[in-house]
C-alpha positions as CSV (number, residue, x, y, z in Angstrom):
1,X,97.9,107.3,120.0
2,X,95.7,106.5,117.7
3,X,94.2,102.4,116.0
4,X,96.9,100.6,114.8
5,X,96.9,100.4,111.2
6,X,98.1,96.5,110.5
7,X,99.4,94.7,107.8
8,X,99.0,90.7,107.2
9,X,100.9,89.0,104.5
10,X,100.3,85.1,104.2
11,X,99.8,83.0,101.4
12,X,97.4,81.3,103.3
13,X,94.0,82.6,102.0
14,X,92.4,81.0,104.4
15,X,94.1,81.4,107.3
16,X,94.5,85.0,105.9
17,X,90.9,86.1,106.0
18,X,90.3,84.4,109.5
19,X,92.9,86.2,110.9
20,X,92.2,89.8,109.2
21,X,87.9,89.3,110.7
22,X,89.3,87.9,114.2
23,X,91.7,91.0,114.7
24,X,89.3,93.4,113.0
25,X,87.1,92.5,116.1
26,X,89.6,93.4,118.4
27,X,89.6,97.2,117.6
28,X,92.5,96.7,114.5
29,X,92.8,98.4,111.3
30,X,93.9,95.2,109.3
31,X,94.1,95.0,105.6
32,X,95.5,91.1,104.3
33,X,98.0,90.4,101.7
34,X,98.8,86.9,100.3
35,X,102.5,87.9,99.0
36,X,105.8,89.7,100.1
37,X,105.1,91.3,96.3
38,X,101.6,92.4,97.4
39,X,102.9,94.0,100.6
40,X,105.1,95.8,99.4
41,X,102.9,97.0,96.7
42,X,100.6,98.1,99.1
43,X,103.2,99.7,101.3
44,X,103.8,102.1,98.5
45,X,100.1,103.4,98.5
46,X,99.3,103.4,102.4
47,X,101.7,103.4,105.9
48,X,101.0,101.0,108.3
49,X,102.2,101.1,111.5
50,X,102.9,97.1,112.3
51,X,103.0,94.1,109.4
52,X,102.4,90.3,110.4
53,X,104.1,88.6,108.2
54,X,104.5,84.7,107.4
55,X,108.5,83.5,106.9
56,X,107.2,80.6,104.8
57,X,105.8,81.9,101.4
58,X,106.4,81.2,97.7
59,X,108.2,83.5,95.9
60,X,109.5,86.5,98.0
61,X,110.1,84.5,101.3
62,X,109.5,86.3,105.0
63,X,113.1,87.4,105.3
64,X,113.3,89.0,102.2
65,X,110.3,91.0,102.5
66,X,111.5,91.9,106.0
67,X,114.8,93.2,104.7
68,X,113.2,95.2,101.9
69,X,110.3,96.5,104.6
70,X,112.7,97.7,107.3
71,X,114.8,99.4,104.5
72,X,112.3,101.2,102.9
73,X,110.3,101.7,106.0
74,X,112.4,101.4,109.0
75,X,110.0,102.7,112.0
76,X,107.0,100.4,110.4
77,X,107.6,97.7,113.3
78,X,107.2,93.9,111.9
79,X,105.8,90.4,113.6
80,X,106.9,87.1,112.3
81,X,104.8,84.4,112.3
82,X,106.8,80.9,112.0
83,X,105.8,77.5,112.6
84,X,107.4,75.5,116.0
85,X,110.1,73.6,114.0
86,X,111.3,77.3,112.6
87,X,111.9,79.3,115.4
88,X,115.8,79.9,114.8
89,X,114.6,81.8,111.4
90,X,112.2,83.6,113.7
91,X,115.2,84.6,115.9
92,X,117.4,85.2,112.5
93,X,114.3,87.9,112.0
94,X,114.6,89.2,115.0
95,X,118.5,90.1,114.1
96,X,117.1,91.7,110.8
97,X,115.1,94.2,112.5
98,X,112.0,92.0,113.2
99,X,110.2,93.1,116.7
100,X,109.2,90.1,117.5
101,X,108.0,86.4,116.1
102,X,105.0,84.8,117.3
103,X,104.8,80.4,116.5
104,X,101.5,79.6,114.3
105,X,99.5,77.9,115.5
106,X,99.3,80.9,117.2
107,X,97.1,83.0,120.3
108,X,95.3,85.3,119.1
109,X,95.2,87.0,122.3
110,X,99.5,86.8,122.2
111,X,99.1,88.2,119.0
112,X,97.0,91.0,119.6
113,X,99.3,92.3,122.6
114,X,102.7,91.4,120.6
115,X,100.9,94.2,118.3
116,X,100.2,96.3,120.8
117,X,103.5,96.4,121.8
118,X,105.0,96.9,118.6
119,X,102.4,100.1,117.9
120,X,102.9,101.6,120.7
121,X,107.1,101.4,119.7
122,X,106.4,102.7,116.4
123,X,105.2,105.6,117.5
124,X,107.3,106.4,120.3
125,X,110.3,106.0,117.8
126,X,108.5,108.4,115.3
127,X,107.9,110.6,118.3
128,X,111.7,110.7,119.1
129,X,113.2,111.0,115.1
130,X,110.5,114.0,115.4
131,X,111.8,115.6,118.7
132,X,108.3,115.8,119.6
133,X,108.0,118.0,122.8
134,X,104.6,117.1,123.6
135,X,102.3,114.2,124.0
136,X,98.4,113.7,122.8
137,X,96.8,115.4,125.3
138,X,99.8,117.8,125.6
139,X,98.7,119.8,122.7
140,X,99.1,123.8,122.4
141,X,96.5,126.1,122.3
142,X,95.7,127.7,118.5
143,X,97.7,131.2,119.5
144,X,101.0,129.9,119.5
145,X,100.2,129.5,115.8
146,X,99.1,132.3,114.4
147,X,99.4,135.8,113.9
148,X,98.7,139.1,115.5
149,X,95.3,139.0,113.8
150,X,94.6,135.2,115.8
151,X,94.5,133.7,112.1
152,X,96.1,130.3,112.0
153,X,99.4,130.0,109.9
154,X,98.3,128.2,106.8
155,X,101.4,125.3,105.6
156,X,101.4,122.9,102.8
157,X,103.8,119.9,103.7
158,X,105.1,118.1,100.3
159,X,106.0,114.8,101.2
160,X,106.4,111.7,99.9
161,X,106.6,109.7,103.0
162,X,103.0,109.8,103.7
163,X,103.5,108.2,107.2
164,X,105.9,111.0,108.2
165,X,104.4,113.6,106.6
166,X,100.6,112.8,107.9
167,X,102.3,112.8,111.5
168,X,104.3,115.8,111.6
169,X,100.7,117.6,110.4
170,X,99.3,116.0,113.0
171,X,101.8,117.8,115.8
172,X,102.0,121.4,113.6
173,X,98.0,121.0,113.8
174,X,98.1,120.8,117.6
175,X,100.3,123.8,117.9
176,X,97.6,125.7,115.9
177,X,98.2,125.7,112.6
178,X,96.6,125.0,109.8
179,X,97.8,122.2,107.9
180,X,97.4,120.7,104.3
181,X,99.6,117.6,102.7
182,X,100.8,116.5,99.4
183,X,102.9,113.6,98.3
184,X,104.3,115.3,94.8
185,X,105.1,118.2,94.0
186,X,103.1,118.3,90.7
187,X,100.2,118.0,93.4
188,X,101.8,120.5,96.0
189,X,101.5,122.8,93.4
190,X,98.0,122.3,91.7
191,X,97.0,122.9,95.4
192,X,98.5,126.5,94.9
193,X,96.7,126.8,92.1
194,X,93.3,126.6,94.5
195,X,94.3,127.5,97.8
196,X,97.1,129.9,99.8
197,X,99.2,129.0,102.2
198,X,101.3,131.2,104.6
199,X,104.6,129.0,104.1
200,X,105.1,125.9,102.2
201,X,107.6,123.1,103.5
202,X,108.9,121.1,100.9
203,X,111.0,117.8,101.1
204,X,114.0,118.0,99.1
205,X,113.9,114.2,97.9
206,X,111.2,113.1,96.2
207,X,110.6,110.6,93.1
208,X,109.6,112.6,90.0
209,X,109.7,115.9,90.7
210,X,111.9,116.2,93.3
211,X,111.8,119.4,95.8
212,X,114.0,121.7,93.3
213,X,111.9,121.2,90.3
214,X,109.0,121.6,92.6
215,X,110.8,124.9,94.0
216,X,111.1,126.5,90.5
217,X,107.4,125.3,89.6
218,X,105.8,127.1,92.7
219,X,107.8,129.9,92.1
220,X,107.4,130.4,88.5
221,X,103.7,131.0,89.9
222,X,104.7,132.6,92.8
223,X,107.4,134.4,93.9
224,X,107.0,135.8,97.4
225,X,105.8,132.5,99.6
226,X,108.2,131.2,102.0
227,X,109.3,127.9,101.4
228,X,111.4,125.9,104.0
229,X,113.3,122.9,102.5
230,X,113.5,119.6,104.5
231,X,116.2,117.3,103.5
232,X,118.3,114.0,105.0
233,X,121.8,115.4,103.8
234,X,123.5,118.4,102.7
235,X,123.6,117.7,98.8
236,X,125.6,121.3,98.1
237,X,124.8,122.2,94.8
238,X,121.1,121.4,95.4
239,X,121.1,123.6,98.4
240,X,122.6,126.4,96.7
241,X,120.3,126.1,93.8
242,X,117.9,125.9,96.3
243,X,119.0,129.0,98.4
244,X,119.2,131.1,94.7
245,X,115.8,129.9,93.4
246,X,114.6,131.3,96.4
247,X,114.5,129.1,99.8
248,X,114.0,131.0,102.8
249,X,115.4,127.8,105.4
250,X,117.0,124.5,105.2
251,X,116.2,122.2,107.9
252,X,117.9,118.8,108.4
253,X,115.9,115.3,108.8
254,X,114.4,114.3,111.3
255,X,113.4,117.9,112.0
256,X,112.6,118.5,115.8
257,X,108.9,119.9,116.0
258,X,110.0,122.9,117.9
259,X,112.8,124.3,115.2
260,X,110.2,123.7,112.0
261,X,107.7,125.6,114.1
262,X,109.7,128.4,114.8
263,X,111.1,128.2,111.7
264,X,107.7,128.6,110.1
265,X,106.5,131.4,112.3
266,X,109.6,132.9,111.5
267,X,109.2,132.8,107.8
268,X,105.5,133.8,108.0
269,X,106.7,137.4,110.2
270,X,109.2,138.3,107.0
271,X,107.0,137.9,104.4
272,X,104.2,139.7,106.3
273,X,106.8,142.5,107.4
274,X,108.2,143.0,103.5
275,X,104.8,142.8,102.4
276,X,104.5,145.8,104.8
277,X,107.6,147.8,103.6
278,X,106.3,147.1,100.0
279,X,103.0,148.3,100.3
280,X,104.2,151.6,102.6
281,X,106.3,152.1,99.9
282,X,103.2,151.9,97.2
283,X,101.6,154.8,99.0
């Protein structure tokens, strides 16, 4: 597991920047925030796996920021901070999806473990929506992904959830493969332009230029890589669109590790195989 990347939002600036140095020293990634606004501006750009967050602000209060947070990011695990005379709005957190609320003035060294705690339950709850089947130092040698040649299968994951997407690399890395990210699909496919890639996996929702648009712009340069389609729900007129514009799998989300892998091998062997048949018949 690696640093926990951490979140402060408090429109104390202050207290803010204290508390942003103090944890810094403790081995944190901590950025600071002084609004609900900010937060969940800067949300949008970079994951985090744990936000402290103040229930008293201006503005967008605590819970409301909490609310939008856990919708839009529902495994990013969040500490309330509330002062003594507030601890039934730290409990009313709690019951929103808060992990836990911690009374200012606070311990640091309280906070630091109530961080700890929440990290570690981030990722154990990625881990599980990801089927993971194997742990950090679990990892799987390079052959189990590549080909009969030893090369490493070659993937570009388009994904907009960068959190998700820059973990389930992470795993496809450790069972050999080679693995390159994009969070559009106008970027997914400029990559294309520069680079190859053995199968592409493409998330079916995205802002923009969703996964079919993105599809047909891939294969209006390319027609023979496989793509594999990831989405939450079975929308069936975008999967048949899909499946006729040329989608060799659709795989639900949260995709266990072990299906997309196998799923990706698989798609590499047919497109090297009718390659094969193509170029025998050339001859």
């Amino acid at each position: 597991m690696e640093k926990a990347k951490v979140l402060l939002v408090d429109d104390e600036g202050e207290f803010l920047q204290s508390l942003v140095k103090v944890l810094g020293r403790r081995g944190l990634d901590v950025e600071g925030v002084t609004s609900g606004q900010e937060a969940l501006e800067r949300m949008e750009k970079t994951p985090f796996d744990v936000v402290v967050l103040d229930l008293m602000m201006p503005g967008m209060d605590g819970m409301e920021t909490l609310k939008r947070i856990k919708s839009a990011w529902p495994q990013t695990e969040v500490i309330l901070l509330t002062a003594v005379g507030s601890v039934d709005m730290g409990l009313q957190g709690m019951s929103a999806g808060a992990f836990d609320y911690v009374l200012k003035p606070m311990d640091v060294d309280e906070l630091v473990e109530k961080i700890r705690q929440a990290h570690e339950r981030s990722w154990l709850q990625l881990e599980a929506s990801l089927g993971w089947a194997c742990s950090e130092d679990q990892g799987v040698s390079r052959s189990q992904g590549g080909d009969a040649m030893g090369r490493a299968t070659r993937v570009l994951l388009i994904d907009d959830e960068e959190l998700y997407a820059e973990s389930l690399a992470k795993v496809l890395k450790r069972r050999g493969m080679e693995v390159s990210t994009a969070r559009d699909g106008a970027s997914g496919i400029a990559w294309l332009e520069s680079n190859q890639a053995d199968v592409v996996v493409l998330d079916l929702k995205m802002p923009g230029m969703d996964g079919i648009a993105t599809m047909e712009g891939i294969r209006h340069r390319d027609a023979s890589t496989p793509i594999i389609l990831l989405t939450g729900h079975i929308d069936l007129e975008r999967v048949t669109r899909a499946l006729q514009g040329g989608v060799g799998d659709i795989l639900l989300k949260p995709c266990p590790v072990d299906s997309l892998a196998a799923a990706i091998e698989n798609a590499k062997e047919r497109h090297l195989a009718a390659q094969a048949l193509k170029e025998k018949g050339a001859e």
